[in-house]
N, C-alpha and C positions, 0 to 999 in steps of 0.2 A: 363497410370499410371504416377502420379509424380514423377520429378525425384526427389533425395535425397536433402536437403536442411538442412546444418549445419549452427550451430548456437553458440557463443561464448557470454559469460557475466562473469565479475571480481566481487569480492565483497570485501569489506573493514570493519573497523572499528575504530573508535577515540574516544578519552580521553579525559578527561575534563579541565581544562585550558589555554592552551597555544593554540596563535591565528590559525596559521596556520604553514605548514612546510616552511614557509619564514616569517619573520618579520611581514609581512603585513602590508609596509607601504608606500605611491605615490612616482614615481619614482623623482630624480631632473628635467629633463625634462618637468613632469607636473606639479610639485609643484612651479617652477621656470620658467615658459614660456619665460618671457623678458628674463632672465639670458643666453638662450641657444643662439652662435652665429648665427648670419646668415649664414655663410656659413656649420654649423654644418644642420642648417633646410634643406639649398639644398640638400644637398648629399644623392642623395635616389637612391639606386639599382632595375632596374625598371628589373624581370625576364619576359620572354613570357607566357604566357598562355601554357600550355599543348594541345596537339592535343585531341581534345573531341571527335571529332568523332574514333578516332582510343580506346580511354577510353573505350567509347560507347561497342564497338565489343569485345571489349576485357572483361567488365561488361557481355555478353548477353552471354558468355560461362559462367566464374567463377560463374553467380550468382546460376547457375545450378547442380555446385557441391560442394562436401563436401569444405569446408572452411569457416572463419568470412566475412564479408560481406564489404566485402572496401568501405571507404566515401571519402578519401585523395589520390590522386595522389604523386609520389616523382618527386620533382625535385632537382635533385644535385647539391649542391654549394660547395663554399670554401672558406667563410670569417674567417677571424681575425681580430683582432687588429692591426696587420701588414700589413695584405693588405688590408683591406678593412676598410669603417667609416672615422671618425673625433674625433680629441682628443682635449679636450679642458682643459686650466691649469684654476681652480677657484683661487678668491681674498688670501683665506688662503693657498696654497699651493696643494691642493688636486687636482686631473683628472677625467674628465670624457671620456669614449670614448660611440661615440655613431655610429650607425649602422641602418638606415632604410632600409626597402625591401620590393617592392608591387612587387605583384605577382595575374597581370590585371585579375580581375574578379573572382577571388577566393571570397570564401564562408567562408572557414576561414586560417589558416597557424597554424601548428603545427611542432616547430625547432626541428630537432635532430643532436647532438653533439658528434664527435667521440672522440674528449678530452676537458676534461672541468675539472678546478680546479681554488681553488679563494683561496689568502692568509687571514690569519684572519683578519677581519675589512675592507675586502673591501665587496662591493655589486652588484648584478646582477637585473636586471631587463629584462621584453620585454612586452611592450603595446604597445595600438595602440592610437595613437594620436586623434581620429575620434572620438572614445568613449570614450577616458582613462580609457578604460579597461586593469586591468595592473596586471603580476604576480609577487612577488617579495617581500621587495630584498630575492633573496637566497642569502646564507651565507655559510661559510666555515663550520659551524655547520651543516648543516646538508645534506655535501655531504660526500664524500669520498674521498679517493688517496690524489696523492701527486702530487706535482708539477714534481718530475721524471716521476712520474707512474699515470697520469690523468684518468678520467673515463670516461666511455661514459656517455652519459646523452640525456634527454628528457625535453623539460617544453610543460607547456600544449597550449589546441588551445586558440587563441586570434582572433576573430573573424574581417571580412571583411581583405580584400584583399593587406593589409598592414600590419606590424608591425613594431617597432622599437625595437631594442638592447642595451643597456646603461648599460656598468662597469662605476660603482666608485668604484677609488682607494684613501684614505686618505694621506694627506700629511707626515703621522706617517708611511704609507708601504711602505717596499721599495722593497719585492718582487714582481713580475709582474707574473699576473694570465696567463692560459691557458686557452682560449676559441677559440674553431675551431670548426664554423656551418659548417656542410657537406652535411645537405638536410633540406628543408624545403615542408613539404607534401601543396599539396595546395587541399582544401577541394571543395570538386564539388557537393556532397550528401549527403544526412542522417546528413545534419548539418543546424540545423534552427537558424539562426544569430537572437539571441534577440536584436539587436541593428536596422536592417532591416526595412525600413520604412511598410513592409507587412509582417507579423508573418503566419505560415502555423498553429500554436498552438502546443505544444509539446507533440509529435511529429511527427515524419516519419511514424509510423509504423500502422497497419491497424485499421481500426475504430472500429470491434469487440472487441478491446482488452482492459482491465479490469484497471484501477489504483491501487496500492497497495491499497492506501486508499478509496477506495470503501470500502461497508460493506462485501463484499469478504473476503478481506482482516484483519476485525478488530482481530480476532483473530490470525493474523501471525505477528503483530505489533514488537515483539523482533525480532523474525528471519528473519524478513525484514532487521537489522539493516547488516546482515552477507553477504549482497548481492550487489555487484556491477558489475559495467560496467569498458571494460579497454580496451584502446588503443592499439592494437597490432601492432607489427611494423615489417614487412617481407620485401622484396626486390621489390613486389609490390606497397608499400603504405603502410596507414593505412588503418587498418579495427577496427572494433566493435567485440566485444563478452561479455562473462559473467563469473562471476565464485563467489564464495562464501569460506568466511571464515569458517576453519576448525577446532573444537579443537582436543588435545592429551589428552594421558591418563598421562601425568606431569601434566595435567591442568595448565599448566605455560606460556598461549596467548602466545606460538612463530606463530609471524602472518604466517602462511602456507594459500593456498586459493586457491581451486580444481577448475578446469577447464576441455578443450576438448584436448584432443591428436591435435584432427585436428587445433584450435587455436595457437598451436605452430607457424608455419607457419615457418618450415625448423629447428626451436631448436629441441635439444634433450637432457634429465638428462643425457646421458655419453660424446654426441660428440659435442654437441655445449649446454650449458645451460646460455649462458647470454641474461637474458631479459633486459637489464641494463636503457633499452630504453621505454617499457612498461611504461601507464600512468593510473594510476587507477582511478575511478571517483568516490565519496563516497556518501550513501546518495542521489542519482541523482533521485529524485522524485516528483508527484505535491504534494500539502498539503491538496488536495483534491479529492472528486473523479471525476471531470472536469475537462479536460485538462485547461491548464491556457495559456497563449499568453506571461505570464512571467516567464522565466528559471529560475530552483533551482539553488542554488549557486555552484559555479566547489569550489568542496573540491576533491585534488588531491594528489597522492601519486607518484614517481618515482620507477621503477626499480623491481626488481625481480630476482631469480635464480631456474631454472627448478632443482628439486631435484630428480623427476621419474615422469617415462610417460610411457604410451602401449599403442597400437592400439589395441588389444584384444577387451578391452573394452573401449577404445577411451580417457583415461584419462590422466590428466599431475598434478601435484603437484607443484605450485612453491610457496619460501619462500620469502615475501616481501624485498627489502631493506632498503625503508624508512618505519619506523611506522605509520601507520595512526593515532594511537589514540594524535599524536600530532597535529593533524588537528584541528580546533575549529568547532565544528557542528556535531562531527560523535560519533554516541554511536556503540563501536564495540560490534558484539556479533558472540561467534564461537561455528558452530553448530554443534550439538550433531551427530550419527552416527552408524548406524546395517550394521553389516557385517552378520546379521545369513541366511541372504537369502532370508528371511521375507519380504513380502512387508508391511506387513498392511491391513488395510481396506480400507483405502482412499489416496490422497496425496494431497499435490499443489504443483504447480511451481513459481518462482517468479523470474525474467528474464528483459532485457532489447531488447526487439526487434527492430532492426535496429537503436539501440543506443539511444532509445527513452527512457521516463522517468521509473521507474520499473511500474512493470505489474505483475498480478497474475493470476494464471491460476489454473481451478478446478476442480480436480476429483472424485467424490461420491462414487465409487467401488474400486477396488483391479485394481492392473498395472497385467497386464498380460507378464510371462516369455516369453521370445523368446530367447533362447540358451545367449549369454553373456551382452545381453538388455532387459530393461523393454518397454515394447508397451501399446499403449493405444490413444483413444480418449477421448477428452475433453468435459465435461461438460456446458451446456449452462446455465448461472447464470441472475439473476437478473441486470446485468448490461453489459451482453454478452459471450460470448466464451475464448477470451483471448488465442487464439492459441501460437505456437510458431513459430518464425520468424527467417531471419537471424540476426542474433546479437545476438541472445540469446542463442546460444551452450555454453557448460559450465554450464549454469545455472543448481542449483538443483533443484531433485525431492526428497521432505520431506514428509515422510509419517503422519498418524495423532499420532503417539507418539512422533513428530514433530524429528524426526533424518534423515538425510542425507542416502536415498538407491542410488541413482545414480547420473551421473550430463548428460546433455542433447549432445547427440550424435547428430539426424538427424530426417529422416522421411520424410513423405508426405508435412507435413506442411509447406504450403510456406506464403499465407496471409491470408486473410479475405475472399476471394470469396466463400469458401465454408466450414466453420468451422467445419461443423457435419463429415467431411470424410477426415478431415486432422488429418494424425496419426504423432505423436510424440515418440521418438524412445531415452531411456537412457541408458547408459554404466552400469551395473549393481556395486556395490559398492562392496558387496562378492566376485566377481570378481577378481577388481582389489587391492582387500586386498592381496591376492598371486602373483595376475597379472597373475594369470593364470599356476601357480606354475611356477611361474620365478623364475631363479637362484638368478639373479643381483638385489641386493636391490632397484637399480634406474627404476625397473619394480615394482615394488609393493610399496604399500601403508603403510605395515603393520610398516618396521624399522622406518617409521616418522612418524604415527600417534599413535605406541604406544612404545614409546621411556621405559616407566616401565617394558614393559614384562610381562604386565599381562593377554594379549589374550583376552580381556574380545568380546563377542559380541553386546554389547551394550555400546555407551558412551554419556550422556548427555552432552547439550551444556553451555554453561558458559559467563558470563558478564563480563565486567571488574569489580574489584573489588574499591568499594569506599571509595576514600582516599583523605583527604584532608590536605596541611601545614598552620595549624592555628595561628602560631606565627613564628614569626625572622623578621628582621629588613628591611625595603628595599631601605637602602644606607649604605653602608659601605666604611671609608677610607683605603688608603691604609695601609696596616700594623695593621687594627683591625680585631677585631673578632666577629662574632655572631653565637647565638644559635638559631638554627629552630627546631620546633617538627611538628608531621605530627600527626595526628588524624587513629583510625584505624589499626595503623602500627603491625608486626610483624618480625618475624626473617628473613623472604625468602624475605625481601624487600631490597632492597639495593638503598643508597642516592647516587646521583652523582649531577656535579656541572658544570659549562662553566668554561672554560680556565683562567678565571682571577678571579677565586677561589681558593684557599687550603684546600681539605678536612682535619678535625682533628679529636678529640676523638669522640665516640656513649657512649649514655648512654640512654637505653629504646626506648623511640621515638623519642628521639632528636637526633641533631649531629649538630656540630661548624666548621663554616666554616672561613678563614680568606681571607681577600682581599690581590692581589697580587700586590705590589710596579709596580709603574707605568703606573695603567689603568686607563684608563677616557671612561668608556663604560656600557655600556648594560647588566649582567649578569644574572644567577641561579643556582636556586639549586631545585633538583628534586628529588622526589621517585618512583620506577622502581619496576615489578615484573618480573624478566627475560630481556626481551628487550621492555617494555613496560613501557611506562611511564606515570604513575600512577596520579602523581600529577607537577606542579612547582609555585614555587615564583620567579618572576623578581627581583634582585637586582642591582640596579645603584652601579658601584665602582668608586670611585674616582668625581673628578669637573665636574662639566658639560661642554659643550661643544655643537656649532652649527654651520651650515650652516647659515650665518646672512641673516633676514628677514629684507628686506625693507618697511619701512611704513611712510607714510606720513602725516604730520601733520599740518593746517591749525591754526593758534591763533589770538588773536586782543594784539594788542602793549599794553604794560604796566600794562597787566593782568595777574596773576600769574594763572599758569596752571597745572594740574597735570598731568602727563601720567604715566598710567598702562598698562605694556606690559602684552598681550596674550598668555599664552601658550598653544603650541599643547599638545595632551596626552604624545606622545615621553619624551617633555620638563619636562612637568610634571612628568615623572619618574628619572628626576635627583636630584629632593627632592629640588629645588630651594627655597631657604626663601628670598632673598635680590637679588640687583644687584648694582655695581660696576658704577654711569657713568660720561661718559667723553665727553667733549666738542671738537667737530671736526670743521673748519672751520664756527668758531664762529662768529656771527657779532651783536652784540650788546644785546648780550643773556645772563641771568644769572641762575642758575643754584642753587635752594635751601639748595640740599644734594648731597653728593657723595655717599653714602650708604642708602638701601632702596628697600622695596618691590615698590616704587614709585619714581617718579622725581616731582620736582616744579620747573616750568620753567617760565622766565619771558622774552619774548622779546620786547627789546630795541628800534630798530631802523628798520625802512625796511629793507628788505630783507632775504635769508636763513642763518639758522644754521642747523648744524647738529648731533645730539647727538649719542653716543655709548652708551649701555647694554650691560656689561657681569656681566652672569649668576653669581651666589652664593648660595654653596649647604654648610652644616657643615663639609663639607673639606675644605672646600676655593673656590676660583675659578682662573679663569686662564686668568688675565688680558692683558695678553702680544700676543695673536692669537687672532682669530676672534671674532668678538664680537657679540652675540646671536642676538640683534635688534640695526640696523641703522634707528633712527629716525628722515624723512628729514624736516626739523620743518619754516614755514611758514607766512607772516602776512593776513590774513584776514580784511578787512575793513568795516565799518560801515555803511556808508550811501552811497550814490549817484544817481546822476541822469543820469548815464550809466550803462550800465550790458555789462563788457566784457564773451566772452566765446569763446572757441574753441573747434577745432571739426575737424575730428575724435580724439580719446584720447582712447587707443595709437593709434599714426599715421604711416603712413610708407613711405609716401611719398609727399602729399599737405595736409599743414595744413591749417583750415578755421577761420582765426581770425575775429571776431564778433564784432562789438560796437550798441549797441541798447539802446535807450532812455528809460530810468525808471523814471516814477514819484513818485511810491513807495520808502518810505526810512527803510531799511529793513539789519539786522548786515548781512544777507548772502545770497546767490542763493546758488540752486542747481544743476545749468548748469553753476555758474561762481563767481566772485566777483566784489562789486558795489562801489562806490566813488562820492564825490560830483565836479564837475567843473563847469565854465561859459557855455558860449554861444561855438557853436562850433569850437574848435582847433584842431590844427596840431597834431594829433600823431605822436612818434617816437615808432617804434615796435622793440624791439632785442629779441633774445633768447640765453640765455646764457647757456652755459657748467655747471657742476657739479664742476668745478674748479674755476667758478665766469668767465668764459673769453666769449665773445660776440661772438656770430657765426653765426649770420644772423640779418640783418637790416633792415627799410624800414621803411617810413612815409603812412599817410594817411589820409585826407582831409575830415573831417565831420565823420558822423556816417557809419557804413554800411563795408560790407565785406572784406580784403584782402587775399591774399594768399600765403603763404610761402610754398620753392619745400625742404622738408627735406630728400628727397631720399639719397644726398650724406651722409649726416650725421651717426656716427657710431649711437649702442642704445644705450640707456642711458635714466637715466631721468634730462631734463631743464627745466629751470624755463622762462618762458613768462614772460616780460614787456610792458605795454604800458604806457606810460606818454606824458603828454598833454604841456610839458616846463613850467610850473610856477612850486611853492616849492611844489604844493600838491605830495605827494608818489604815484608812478606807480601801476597801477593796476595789480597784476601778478598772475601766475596760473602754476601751474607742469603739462611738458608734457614729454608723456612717447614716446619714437620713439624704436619703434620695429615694422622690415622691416618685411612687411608677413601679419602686423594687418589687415590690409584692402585692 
């Protein structure tokens, strides 16, 4: 006989608007490559590999018994900002600290933090440099605690065997955040790197098993939305399980989300209930019914608090901490539920096996009682068996009046080798409605799932409800006011706002909100049902405000030029009309307007200028800090009978300066810039600083290669000269020196 094989899966649900539970936006690091120093790229924490073989043996017991299915290894650390990384101070005042960590041969890394807290307007990140795969930023929004009283925390896996860690603090903070990594799991299994030059197809888990989206599945299309997978985190490692969103009889989505007793993994509702650390995965499925070689997007959630659990019938209750429905992607739904003992005539399962993508599983009869479990073998479908695996304890069993009778205990079932004689084994739901006529509320089901008192034995399941804010403004200055209304709305709804709002009077569906004297930031305003956040509008308060973008600008002398700066989406939400700019290390450059969604620029004389951009929203703007775009502005030339170029660009060490014979007379290349001279002359080669000052020299005789050693040189971007000594102007080109390019 088989032995026992437990099985864990989380389940979730999201709302409509708002990106994700972090900003959702590239770290500085990879938005800014050059900008990071060198000595910030060296500093990388190289950890050892874990003993695999001792994993191994220690895998060939657990897989055997009751418990979620481990894929992550721990290895204990102890960074901060204090001991560990690189801080680096940017041009406008602000810091970065940044933190790499490989950990040799890992599959993937998932950080967990025994405190963690971030003052407002500063940000967190952690990608991996390989893929710029990146989560982030988190913000002071949407954690918890305090800088006395920090929390634990979790972010999710970032695949392959490195990651990086990156606080910014703005030059406006002057509290300094709490971050202390204390393990980092390092992933060995049950984790298929979509970045991997070889895809196993997703996933792990055995080939009989079914896709939600198969035609299995089309009729569970809602109640799929209630089912996830979730990171558990024990003193083992991580493991996989399963669990699903649950409603009450307030019908008021408090995110609750039934699981396995045995998924706890040492928590308990009375003696330890912090999951704080739990990662929940939303949504994690193909879009079809073929496994696909490309992974669904990680929409993820943090944290949890066990509210009751019993091994009776194997269950645990916990209440999320973060909301899912502010994830972009996840339609929650909380399923409905019979305590009458009833099973029904049929059910399905829908489960994540061994962390792989959801899966459905089907049964065409009645679940047969077994004292405090439902038993049963699975049905072979048209597209296979779809047993259960590990990973999948927790997961529910929904009958065909589609309500929640149990969530998945154990059984025979372990893979694929023999689907017709793998039994699957659920905690009965009637059950753990008393828990067994337990005293302690934190054994039963019934004080939180039906908070009314109305006993009832049957409770359908529920949607979020739709709601949308169809009007109010999306800039406000400091010191005004605006009116929002929400579509939909009623009395149980409650509006709330981010820190540099004032809520004021309601009237119907509306409500006015006022901007708070001295933000220049990001904000909202939102509608909630309970803890659930229903709808939001982004509002910019106050001037804008950026991290200056470098860009580069090529012109021909004595032609008037426009430039129209680019903005990212971010920029775009500071309601920018105009911009402010100003001439930096001018040299022979003029300048049509000071104000202007444009510039007209006319250069003079060889060599560079360089123009500032800042921003202008119907607040003003903020001429005196950083300026939005540094434009390094250029002469380009007309004809010649040489084509300079260089190469590599950026360099990091031998630059390859080029002179090659053109017969073509041509305003420009696109490896270089051309010029007319005689027969062949002396070149004089320099490369000048960003300050105008010359920092490498050298001649060169006829056409054909030289080579410049820029290793010592710090980064930056210099301008190339070559001139032949008569009055013709030097042919020049910007080079970018950043140690590491090549």
């Amino acid at each position: 006989m088989k032995k026992i094989l437990l099985l864990t899966t989380v389940s979730l649900f999201v709302c409509a608007l708002h990106a994700q539970i972090t900003t959702n936006e590239m770290p500085y690091g990879l938005k800014n490559v050059t900008a990071v120093t060198m000595a910030n790229k060296q500093n990388v924490n190289t950890l050892p590999a874990p003993n695999r073989a001792a994993i191994a043996r220690e895998d060939s017991v657990n897989d055997s018994q009751p418990g979620p299915v481990r894929y992550a290894y721990p290895v204990e650390v102890n960074f901060t900002p204090a001991n560990s990384g690189v801080w680096q101070e940017l041009e406008d005042g602000s810091k970065i600290w940044r933190l790499k960590v490989k950990l040799s041969g890992a599959l993937s890394t998932n950080a967990l933090y025994d405190k963690f807290w971030l003052p407002e307007g500063a940000k967190f990140f952690v990608y991996s440099e390989d893929t710029e795969q990146y989560i982030g930023a988190i913000t002071s929004e949407y954690i918890g605690g305090s800088r006395e009283n920090p929390i634990a925390f979790a972010t999710a896996i970032i695949y392959g065997e490195s990651a990086v860690f990156e606080y910014y603090q703005p030059a406006s903070v002057s509290d300094s955040a709490v971050i202390s990594i204390s393990r980092i799991d390092y992933g060995y299994r049950y984790v298929n790197n979509p970045y991997a030059n070889v895809l196993l197809g997703f996933g792990d888990s055995g080939s009989c098993q079914v896709n939600i989206n198969c035609s299995e599945g089309n009729n569970w299309q809602t109640e799929k939305h209630a089912v996830a997978k979730v990171n558990v985190v024990g003193p083992d490692g991580s493991s996989w399980c399963s669990c699903a969103l649950v409603n009450n009889t307030n019908n008021d989505l408090t995110p609750y989300v039934l699981t396995a007793d045995h998924c706890l993994k040492g928590l308990d509702a009375i003696s330890n209930n912090n999951a704080s650390q739990w990662v929940f995965y939303w949504e994690y499925e193909s879009s079809g019914c073929n496994n696909s070689a490309t992974e669904p997007t990680l929409r993820t959630t943090t944290g949890a608090t066990v509210v009751a659990n019993n091994s009776v019938s194997d269950f645990a209750l916990v209440r999320l901490t973060q909301n899912p429905c502010n994830v972009s992607g996840v339609t929650p739904y909380y399923l409905g539920w019979d305590r009458s003992g009833s099973a029904g005539t049929s059910a399905v399962g829908i489960h994540h096996p061994a962390g792989d993508v959801k899966k459905i599983s089907t049964l065409n009869n009645a679940t047969t009682s077994s004292g405090n479990f439902w038993q049963h073998y699975w049905n072979q479908t048209t597209n296979g068996y779809s047993v259960t695996e590990g990973g999948s304890s927790g997961s529910p069993l929904i009958n065909n009046y589609r309500r929640v009778i149990g969530q998945l205990y154990g059984g025979t079932s372990v893979d694929c080798t023999n689907p017709s004689q793998d039994l699957s084994m659920y905690g009965k739901f009637n059950v753990s409605w008393t828990g067994n006529s337990a005293s302690d509320n934190r054994r039963k089901l019934q004080p939180w799932l039906d908070p009314a008192g109305t006993n009832p034995n049957t409770l359908n399941g529920m949607s979020i409800p739709t709601v949308s804010i169809t009007s109010g403004p999306s800039l406000l200055c400091p010191g005004s006011s605006g009116t929002f209304t929400a579509s939909g709305s009623s009395t149980s709804y409650i509006w709330t706002c981010s820190s540099y709002l004032t809520p004021g009077t309601a009237s119907g569906n509306s409500k006015t909100f006022t901007a708070k004297s001295g933000s220049d930031a990001l904000g909202w305003v939102a509608v909630n049902l309970s803890s659930v956040e229903l709808a939001r509008k982004e509002v910019w308060v106050g001037n804008p405000y950026d991290i200056p973008n470098q860009v580069s600008v090529n012109m021909p002398l004595n032609t008037p030029t426009v430039i129209t700066p680019s903005l990212t989406a971010y920029q775009q939400k500071m309601g920018i009309t105009s911009f402010y700019w100003v001439w930096n290390q001018s040299n022979g450059a003029t300048l049509g307007n000071s104000y202007g969604a444009t510039a007209t620029v006319t250069l003079k004389n060889n060599g560079t200028s360089t123009l500032h951009a800042y921003g202008i929203n119907s607040c003003g703007g903020n001429t005196t800090g950083a300026p939005m775009f540094i434009y390094n502005i250029s002469r380009s030339y007309s004809s010649s009978s040489y084509l300079l170029s260089a190469y590599p660009n950026p360099v990091s060490s031998v630059l390859n300066v080029q002179l090659e014979e053109q017969e073509l007379e041509t305003a420009s290349s696109s490896s270089g810039q051309q010029r007319v001279t005689g027969s062949a002359p002396v070149y004089t080669i320099r490369l000048y600083n960003a300050a105008g000052t010359p920092v490498l020299q050298t001649t060169a005789n006829d056409v054909g290669t030289v080579q410049l050693n820029v290793g010592s040189l710090p980064n930056g971007i210099y301008t190339l000269h070559v001139h032949d000594g008569t009055d013709s102007p030097p042919l020049t080109q910007h080079i970018v020196i950043s140690h590491g390019a090549n």
